[in-house]
N, C-alpha and C positions, 0 to 999 in steps of 0.2 A: 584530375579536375576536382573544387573543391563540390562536396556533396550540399554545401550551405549557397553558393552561388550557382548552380544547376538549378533551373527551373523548375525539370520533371527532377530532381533530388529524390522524389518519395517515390516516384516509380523505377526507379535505378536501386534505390538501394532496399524496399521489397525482392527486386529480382535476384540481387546479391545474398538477400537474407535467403531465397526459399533454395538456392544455389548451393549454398554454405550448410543450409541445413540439411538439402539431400546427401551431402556429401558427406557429412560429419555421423548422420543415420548410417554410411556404406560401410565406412571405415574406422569410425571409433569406438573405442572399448568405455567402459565405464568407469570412470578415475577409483582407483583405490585411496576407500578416507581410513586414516590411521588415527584411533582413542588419541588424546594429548597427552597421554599422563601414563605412566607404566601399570597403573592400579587395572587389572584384569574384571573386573568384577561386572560392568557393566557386559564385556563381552563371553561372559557365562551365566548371562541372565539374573544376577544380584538387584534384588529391588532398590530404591535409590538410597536407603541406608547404606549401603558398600560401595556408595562413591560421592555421595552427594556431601558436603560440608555447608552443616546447620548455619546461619547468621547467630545473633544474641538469643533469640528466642529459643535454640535448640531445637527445633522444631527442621525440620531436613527439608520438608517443602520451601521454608525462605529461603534455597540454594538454586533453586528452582528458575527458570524464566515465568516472568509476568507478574500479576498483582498478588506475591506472596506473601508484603511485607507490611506491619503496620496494620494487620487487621484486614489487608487488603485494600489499604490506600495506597500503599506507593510500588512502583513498578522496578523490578530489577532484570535488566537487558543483557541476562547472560546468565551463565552453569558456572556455578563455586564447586570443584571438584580436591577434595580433598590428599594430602599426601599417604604414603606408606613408610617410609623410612626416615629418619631423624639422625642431626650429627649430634656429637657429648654435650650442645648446650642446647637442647631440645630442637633446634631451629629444621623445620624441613627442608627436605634435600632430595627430595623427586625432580628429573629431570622434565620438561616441558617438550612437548614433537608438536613437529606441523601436522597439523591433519591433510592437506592436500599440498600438493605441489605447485607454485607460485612465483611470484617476487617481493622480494623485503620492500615495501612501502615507508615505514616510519620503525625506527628505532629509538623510543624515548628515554633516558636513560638517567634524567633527571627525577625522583617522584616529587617532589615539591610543584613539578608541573601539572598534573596531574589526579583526580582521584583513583585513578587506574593505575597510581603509583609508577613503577618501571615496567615498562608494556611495549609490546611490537604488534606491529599490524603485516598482515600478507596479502598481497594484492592476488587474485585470483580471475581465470578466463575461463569460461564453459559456454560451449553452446550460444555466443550471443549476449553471456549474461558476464558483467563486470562487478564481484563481489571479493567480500573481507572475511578475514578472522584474524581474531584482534586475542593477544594471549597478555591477560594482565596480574599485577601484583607480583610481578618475579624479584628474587631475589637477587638473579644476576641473568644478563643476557649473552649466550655465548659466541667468545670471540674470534670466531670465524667468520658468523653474520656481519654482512655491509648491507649499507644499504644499495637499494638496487638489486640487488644481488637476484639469482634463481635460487631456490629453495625448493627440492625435493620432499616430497611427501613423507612422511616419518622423522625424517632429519632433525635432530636437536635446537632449539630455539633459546634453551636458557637452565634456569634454575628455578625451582616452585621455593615462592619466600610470600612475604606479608607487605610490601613498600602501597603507600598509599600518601596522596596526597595529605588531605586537610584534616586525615582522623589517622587513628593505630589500629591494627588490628595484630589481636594476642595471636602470640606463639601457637596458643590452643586450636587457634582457628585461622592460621596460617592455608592458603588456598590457592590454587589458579582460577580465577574468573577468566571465563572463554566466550567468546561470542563469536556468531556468524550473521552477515548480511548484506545489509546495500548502504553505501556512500551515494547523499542525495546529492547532490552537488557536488563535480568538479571548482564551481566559482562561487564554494563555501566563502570568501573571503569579505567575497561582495557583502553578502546578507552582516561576515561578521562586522563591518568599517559600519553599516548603518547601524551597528549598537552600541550602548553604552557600557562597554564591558570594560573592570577595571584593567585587567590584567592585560597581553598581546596573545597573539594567537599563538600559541607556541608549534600546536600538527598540521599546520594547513590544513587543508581536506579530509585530513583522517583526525580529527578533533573530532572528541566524541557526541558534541553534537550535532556535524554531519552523518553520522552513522547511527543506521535503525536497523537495528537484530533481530533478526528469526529467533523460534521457540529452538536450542541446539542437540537438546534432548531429542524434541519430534522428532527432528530433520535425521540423527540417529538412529531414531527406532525405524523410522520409515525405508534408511536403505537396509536395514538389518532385516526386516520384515520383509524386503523386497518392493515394498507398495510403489516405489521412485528407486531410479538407479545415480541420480544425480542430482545435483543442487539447482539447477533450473528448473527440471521435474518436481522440486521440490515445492519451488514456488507458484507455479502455473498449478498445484493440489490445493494451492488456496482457496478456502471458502471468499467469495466477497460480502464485504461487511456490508459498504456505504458506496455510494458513488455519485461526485461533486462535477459542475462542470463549470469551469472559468475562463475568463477573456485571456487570451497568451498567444499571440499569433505568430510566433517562434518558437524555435524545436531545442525543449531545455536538452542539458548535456545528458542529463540522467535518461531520455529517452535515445539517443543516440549510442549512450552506451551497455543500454539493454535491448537490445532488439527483440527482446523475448515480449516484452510488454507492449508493442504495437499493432495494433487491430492494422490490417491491412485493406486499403482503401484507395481508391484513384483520385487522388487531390495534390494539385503541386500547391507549393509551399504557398505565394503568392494569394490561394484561396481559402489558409487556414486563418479562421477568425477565435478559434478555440481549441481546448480542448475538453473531452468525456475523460477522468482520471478514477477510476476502483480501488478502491485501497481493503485491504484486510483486514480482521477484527484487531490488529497491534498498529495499524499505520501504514502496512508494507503495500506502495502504488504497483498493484499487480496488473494493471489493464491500460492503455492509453489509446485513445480515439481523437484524432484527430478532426475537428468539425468545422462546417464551412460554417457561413454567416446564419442560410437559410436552417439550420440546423439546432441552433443555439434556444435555448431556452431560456437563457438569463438573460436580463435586459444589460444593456450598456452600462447605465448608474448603480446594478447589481454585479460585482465584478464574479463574486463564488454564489454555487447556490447548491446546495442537496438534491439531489434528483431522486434518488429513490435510496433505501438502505432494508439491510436483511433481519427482518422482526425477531429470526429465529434463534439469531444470535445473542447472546445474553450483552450487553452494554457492563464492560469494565469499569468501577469508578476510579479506579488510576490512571485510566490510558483513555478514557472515553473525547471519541474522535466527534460526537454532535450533544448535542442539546436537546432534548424536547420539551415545550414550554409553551401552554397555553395554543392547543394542536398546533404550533410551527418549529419547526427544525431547522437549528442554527449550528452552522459549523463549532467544536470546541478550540479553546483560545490552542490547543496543542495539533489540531489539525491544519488550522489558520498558521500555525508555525511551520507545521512539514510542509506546507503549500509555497511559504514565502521561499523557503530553501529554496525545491525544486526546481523553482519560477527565478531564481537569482540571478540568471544569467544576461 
């Protein structure tokens, strides 16, 4: 039976999720995550000079996730990890692994397409939670990968090279950019037909602007540290930043395919007039609350509105998700953009 045409839908498949989860508490072990890169350094505690690869600035923290670059204007959504070994024309030649165990999603194999040059994406299941890691700038992708295909955890993905779309990047600074996260939309597609993008969409769903990355560092030191045994764990450690609530009386895909993000509540579908959505200090919608009518605090002709946000958190000027302007708080034009995603369906 579909879960979208089921009335009680939300009380059926709560019951499913707390089912699934007792069950997955009984009997599952904790995915082993494998480094991408052969370079040893991070896992004998080398500070990030022994693996991180500097941007132009030189400077190791621009390799970094978040507002490293540009003075700390502009955001980079992923770990530049640099090579070990070189073939007779300088070019790197580190092999590339999966960090977890998955399915090849997207094989892009063109860089012209791309500023992620030639890049693969791996689809991932844990716990509830449907996420990516995305391995880009390869010099070649190895040819055993299909797509579709399963992919084992460690298993070879490619070759570490410098391919990039609409700029070079030198031999010197040759890299794997790595990212992990959430694909906001399956019906990316929708949001793309309403713009006016020159180009076609060449990844479906895994174009890189349906996809918002976690810090891959943290999420590393956290299971090394012990703090989280898993990438869902990892996310539910989120601080919340902000928390928005908008008219949407439909159950986007992204909430359907993270069960991990649903406040559990007795309302069937029929009575949902909104939703409560928490997002993290980078973007990432960690919480989702389904709300009846009598519940709503935004008026009808108010479609989003800021409900409350976390003081304590410092506001990024790269990634900053509201405004504050003359004591009122207005969404920024880039959290106004992860909303529309989400809501695409």
């Amino acid at each position: 039976m579909s879960i979208i045409k089921n009335p009680l839908w939300l009380l059926v498949f709560l019951a499913l999720t707390v089912f699934s989860m007792a069950t997955a508490i009984a009997t599952a072990t904790p995915p082993v995550l494998v480094w991408p890169t052969p370079n040893p350094a991070f896992s004998n505690g080398a500070t990030i000079e022994g693996f991180v690869q500097a941007a132009a600035s030189g400077n190791p923290r621009s390799g970094l996730y978040g507002c490293v670059r540009n003075g700390g204007t502009k955001f980079h959504e992923g770990l530049d990890l640099f090579g070990l070994e070189f073939d007779e024309n300088n070019e790197v030649k580190d092999s590339v692994f999966s960090v977890l165990s998955g399915r090849v999603a997207l094989i892009n194999k063109i860089p012209a397409y791309s500023d992620y040059g030639r890049y693969v994406v791996i689809a991932h299941q844990q716990e509830g939670v449907s996420f990516y890691t995305l391995y880009a700038h390869l010099k070649s992708v190895d040819s055993r990968l299909t797509l579709n295909s399963e992919i084992k955890g460690g298993s070879r993905i490619g070759r570490m090279g410098r391919s990039a779309g609409s700029y070079t990047i030198p031999k010197q600074r040759a890299h794997l950019h790595f990212e992990i996260g959430l694909k906001l939309s399956r019906n990316f597609q929708n949001w793309y037909n309403r713009k006016s993008f020159e180009s076609p969409n060449w990844h479906g769903q895994w174009n890189g602007m349906n996809l918002l990355g976690v810090d891959p560092l943290d999420f590393f030191r956290s299971i090394q540290s012990k703090k989280v045994s898993s990438f869902p764990e990892y996310l539910k450690s989120l601080p919340v930043f902000v928390k928005v609530q908008v008219h949407y009386s439909r159950i986007p895909s992204f909430v359907r395919e993270n069960r991990f993000c649903l406040v559990k509540k007795r309302l069937n579908k029929d009575q949902i007039a909104g939703w409560s959505i928490s997002f993290s200090k980078y973007g990432i919608p960690v919480r989702w609350e389904p709300l009846s009518a009598s519940e709503m605090k935004v008026g009808t002709k108010q479609n989003i509105q800021i409900i409350s946000y976390n003081s304590s958190l410092k506001i990024e000027p790269c990634c900053a998700l509201f405004q504050i302007k003359d004591q009122s708080i207005k969404p920024s034009k880039l959290l106004l953009s992860h909303l529309e995603k989400l809501l695409a369906d």
